[in-house]
N, C-alpha and C positions, 0 to 999 in steps of 0.2 A: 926563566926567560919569559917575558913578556911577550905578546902575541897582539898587535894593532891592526885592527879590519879597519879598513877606509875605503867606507861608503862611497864609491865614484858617484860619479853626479849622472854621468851615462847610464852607470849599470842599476844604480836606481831607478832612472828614468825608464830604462828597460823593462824592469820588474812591473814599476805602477803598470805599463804599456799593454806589457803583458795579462795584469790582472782586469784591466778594463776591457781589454777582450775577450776574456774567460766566460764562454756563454751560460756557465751557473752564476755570474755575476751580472747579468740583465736584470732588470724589473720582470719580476712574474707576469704585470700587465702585459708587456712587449711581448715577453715569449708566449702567453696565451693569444695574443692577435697573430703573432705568425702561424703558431701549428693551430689556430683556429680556422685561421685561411687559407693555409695547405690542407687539411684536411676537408673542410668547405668545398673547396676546389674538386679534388679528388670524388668526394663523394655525388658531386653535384654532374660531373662532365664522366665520371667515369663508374661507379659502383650503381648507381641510380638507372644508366640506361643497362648497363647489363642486368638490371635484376627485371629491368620491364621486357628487355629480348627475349629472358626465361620464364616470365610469368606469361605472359600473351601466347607463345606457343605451349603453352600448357592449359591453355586459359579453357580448352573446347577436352579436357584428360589426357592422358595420357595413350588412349588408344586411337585416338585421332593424330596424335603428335608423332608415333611411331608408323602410323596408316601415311604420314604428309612425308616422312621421310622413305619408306619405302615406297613410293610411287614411280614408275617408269622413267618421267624425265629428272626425279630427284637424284634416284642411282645413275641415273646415267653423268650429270653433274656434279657428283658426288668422285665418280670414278676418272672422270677426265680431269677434275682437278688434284686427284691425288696423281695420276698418273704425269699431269705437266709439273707439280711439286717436284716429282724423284727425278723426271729428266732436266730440267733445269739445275737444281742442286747438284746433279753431277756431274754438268755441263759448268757450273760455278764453281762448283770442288776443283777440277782439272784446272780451270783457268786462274780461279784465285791460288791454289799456289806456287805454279806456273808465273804469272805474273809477279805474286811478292818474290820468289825465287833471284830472278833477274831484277826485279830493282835493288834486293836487299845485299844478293853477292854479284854481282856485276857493276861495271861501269860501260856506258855505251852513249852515242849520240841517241838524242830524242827518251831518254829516261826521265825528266820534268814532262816533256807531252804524251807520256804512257800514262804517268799518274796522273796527269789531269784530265786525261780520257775515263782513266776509271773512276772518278770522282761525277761523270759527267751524265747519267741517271740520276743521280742526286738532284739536278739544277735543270733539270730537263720532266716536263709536265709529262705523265705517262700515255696522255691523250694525244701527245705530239711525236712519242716515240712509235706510240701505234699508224698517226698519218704516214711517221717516215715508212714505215713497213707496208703501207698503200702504195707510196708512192714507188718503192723499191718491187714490188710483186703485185701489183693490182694490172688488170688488162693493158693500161695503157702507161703503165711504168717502166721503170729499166730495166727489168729484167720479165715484164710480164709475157710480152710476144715470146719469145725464147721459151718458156717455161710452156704455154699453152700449144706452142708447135710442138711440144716434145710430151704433149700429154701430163705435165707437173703440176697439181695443183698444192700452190701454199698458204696464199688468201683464202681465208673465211674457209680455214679446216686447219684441222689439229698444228702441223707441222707450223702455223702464221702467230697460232697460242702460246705455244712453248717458247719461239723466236721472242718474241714480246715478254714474254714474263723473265726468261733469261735475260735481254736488254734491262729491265728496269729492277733485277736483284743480282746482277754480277757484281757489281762493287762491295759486297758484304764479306763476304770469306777472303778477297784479297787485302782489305782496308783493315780487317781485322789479323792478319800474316803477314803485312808489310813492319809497320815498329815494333812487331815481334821480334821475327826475325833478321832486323835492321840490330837490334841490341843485342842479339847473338853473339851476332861477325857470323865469321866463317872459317876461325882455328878448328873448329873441330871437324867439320869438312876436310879443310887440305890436312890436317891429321891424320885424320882416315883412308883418304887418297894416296897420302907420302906410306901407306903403309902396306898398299896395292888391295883396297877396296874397288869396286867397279862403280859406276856414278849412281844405279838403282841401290843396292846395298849400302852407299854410303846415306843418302836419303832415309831406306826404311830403319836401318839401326842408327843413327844420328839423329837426322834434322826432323823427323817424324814424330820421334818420343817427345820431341823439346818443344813441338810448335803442334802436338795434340788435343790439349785441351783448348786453344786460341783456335782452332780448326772446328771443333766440334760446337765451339761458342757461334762463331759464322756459320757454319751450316743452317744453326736454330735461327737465328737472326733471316738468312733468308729462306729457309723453309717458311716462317710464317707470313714474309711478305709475299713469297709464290703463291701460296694459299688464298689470300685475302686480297689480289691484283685483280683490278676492276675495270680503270680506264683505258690503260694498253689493250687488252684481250676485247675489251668490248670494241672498239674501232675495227680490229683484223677479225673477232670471230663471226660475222654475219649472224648470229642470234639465230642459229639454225638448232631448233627446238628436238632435243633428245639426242645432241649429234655435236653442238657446238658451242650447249652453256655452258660454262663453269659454274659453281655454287652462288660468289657472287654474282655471277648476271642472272639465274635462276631466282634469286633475291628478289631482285628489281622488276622480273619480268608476274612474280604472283605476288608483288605486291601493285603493282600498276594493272593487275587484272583485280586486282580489290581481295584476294586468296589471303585473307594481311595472315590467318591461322598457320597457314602452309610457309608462306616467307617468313615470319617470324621461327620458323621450325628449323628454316636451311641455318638462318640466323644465327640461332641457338649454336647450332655444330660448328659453325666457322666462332663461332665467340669460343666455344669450349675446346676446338683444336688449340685458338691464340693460348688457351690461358693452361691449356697444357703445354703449350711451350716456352709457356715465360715461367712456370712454374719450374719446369728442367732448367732454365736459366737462371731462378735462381736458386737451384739447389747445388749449382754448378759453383756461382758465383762464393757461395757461402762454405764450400767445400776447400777453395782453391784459398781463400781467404782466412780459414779455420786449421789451415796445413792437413788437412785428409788428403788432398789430391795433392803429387808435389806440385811446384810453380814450374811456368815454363822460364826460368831462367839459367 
């Protein structure tokens, strides 16, 4: 029996189509100008100033460098910023999946104006979400009289820092557990429920294990923008010295005393917290991707 292949003129067409985009099928020129200019790029905006943050505070030794960071007002900005990090993150843990929860297994009126609420730190200058919080708790705000007859202060002290750094890192852990668990559903919820699990239990043995690692991705994600929040926190924390920097504004405030040693030191620690957090992000990413971790699917 004879056996006739006929070349379509489509699936020809297909093939060449396909080989002309096969990116081992470029000019070596082209592909040396692109990864010459990504990597240009990269090293120029981003490997370059990190290696000058670590030289310059090291630039006076290493006992000078460990002398700029234990100094009174370093620890003390050192301590507030980890301490508004962990309350925020789990002030955004609760609410980001709290929030994906309800958009991903509910149907309700105002479910498009939840998600575009929480989209809306993203689009909103963090120096503007700090005036709203002036304008909301400062003396002559909406809620300032109130607050200051009752002896409350939240302007320009801790409680105005944490508000602000929450406002402009909530949309992380929810943005990150909404098309999680949108792709889900929710059979294995009412599964669990038709089978007389209780609503906590059906969460911590269900929907917990499955939307884990997509959890702990968001946390990191905003754990290091808590961390490194500048313009919000600076507008509500009144730069009240040993009491009301964060690291960042600690930055700004000994480098603008000309201490560049000393700033360049906080510098360092906020560069090397980021880069140990994208370094768990990507050992996260490369796990989940390698099948070591299951997937959350």
């Amino acid at each position: 029996m004879t056996i006739t292949i006929i070349n379509s003129p489509v699936t020809v067409e297909r093939a060449q189509s396909v080989a002309r985009h096969d990116p081992h099928t470029e000019p070596w020129l082209v592909r040396g100008i692109i990864i010459g200019v990504a990597v240009t790029f990269l090293t120029v905006f981003v490997v370059l100033p990190l290696i000058l943050v670590f030289s310059e505070a090291l630039s006076k030794g290493v006992g000078f460098y460990l002398s700029a960071l234990a100094d009174s007002e370093a620890l003390a900005a050192i301590w507030l910023t980890l301490i508004t990090a962990v309350i925020s993150v789990s002030l955004n843990l609760v609410f980001g999946v709290a929030a994906a929860w309800a958009v991903a297994k509910f149907e309700f009126r105002g479910k498009t104006l939840l998600v575009t609420l929480i989209d809306l730190p993203f689009s909103v200058s963090p120096v503007i979400s700090g005036l709203v919080f002036v304008l909301l708790f400062g003396a002559q705000g909406f809620f300032g009289p109130w607050l200051m007859s009752h002896g409350i202060n939240i302007l320009f002290a801790v409680p105005a820092i944490v508000l602000a750094t929450t406002f402009v890192t909530f949309p992380f852990v929810a943005r990150e557990l909404i098309p999680l668990m949108q792709e889900q559903g929710s059979q294995e919820e009412e599964a669990a429920i038709s089978l007389g699990a209780s609503g906590w239990r059906t969460f911590v043995v269900v929907t917990l294990p499955n939307i884990k690692w997509g959890l702990l991705y968001g946390v990191l994600l905003c754990n290091a923008r808590a961390m490194g929040e500048f313009g919000a926190v600076s507008v509500v924390s009144g730069h009240i010295r040993g009491e009301t920097n964060t690291m960042p504004l600690l930055v700004e405030i000994l480098y603008n005393e000309y201490q560049l040693v000393a700033s360049f030191a906080i510098a360092s620690l906020l560069a090397l917290l980021a880069l140990v957090t994208l370094i768990a992000k990507t050992i996260l990413e490369g796990q989940i991707e390698e099948g070591q971790l299951p997937r959350d699917d």
